[in-house]
N, C-alpha and C positions, 0 to 999 in steps of 0.2 A: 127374780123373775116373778111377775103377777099375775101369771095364768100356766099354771102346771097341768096339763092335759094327761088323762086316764088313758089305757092300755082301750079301753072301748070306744074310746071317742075316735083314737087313731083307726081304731079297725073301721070304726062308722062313715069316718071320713074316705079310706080308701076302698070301701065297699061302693061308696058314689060313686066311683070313676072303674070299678069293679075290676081292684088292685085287690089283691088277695095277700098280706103280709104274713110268712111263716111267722109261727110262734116264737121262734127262737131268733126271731131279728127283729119283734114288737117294742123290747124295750128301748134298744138303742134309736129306733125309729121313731120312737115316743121323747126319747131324752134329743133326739135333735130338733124336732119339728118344734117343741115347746121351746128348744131353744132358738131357734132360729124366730118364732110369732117375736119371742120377747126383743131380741134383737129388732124386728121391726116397728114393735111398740114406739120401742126409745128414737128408734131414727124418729119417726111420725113426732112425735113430745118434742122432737131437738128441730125441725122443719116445721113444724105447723103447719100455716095456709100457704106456705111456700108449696108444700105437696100438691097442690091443689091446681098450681101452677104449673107443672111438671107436665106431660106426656108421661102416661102410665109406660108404656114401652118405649124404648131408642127404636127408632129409624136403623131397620136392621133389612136388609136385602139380601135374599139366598144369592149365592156365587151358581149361575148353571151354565152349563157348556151347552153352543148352539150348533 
């Protein structure tokens, strides 16, 4: 992994969106989000400009009853 993310950065980040993470679920919150960036690092490095080409989101339509 090449970017290990601090117990502060995580709070900093979910203080943006004013997520309040208990203490006691910081680290596992912290061990998955750095894993999951790095995982998308490597997609990005293995896609290039193909990414570039993509739609950020799928064509996703809520189901609502009329």
């Amino acid at each position: 992994m090449s970017m290990q993310l601090t117990k502060q950065q995580v709070r900093e980040m979910a203080g943006a969106i004013n997520l309040e993470i208990p203490e006691a679920d910081l680290e596992n919150v912290r061990l998955r989000l750095t894993t999951l960036l790095a995982s998308m690092e490597k997609i990005e490095r293995e896609l290039g400009a193909a990414m570039d080409q993509t739609e950020p989101v799928p064509p996703v339509y809520p189901h609502e009853d009329f």
